[in-house]
C-alpha positions in Angstrom: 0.0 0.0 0.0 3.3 2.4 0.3 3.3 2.3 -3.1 0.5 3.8 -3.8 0.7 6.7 -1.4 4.2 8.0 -2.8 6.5 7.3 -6.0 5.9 8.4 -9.6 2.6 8.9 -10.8 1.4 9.1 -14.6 -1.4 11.6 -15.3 -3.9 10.7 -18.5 -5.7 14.2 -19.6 -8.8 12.4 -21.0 -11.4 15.6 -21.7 -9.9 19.4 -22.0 -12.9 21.8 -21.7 -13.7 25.8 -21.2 -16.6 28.3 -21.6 -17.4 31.7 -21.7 -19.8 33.3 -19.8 -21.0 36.3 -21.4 -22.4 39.4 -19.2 -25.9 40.5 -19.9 -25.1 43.8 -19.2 -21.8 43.9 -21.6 -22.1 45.2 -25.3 -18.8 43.5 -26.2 -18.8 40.0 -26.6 -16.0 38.6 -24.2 -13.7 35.9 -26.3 -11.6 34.7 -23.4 -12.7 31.6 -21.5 -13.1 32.2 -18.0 -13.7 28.5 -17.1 -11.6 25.5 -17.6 -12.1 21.7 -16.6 -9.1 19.0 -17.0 -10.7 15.9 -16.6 -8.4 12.8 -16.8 -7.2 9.4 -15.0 -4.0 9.0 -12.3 -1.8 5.8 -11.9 0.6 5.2 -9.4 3.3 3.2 -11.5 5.2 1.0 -9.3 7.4 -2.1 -9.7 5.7 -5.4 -9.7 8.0 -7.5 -8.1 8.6 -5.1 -4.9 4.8 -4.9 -5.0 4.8 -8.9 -5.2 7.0 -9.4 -2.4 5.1 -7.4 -0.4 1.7 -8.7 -1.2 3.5 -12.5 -0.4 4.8 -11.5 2.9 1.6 -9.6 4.1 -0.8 -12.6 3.0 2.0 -14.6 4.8 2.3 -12.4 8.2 -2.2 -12.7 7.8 -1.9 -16.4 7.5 1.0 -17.2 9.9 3.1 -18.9 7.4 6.4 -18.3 6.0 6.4 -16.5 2.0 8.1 -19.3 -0.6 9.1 -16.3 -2.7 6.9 -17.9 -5.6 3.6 -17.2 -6.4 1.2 -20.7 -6.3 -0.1 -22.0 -9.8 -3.4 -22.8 -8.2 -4.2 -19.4 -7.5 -3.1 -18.3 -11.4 -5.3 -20.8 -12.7 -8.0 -20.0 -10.7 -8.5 -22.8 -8.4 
């Protein structure tokens, strides 16, 4: 989960929007936007086998049992 909390992030801009809001009370159109909304997506890009280890020794410290430093076919296969 420390990870995810610090480290090197990538940010995916997904939607770039603005209006204008015009003043009733103006004569002269105003061309600037004076509203702008980034919407987008953020990972947290860390390395799987630190993240791996970490996962196997937490399940293990949960469990009481000592990590093999292999993951279990079973569980890749689904069973």
């Amino acid at each position: 989960m420390k990870g995810l909390h610090d480290g090197k992030r990538l940010f995916l801009i997904t939607n770039v929007a603005s209006s204008v809001t015009s003043d009733s009370d103006s004569t002269a159109a105003t061309t600037a936007p004076n509203s702008w909304t980034i919407s987008g997506l953020v990972y947290s890009l860390t390395d799987a086998k630190t993240v791996q280890t970490q996962q196997q020794a937490n399940t293990a410290t949960a469990t009481g049992t000592t990590p093999t430093g292999s993951s279990s076919t079973d569980t890749a296969a689904g069973k």
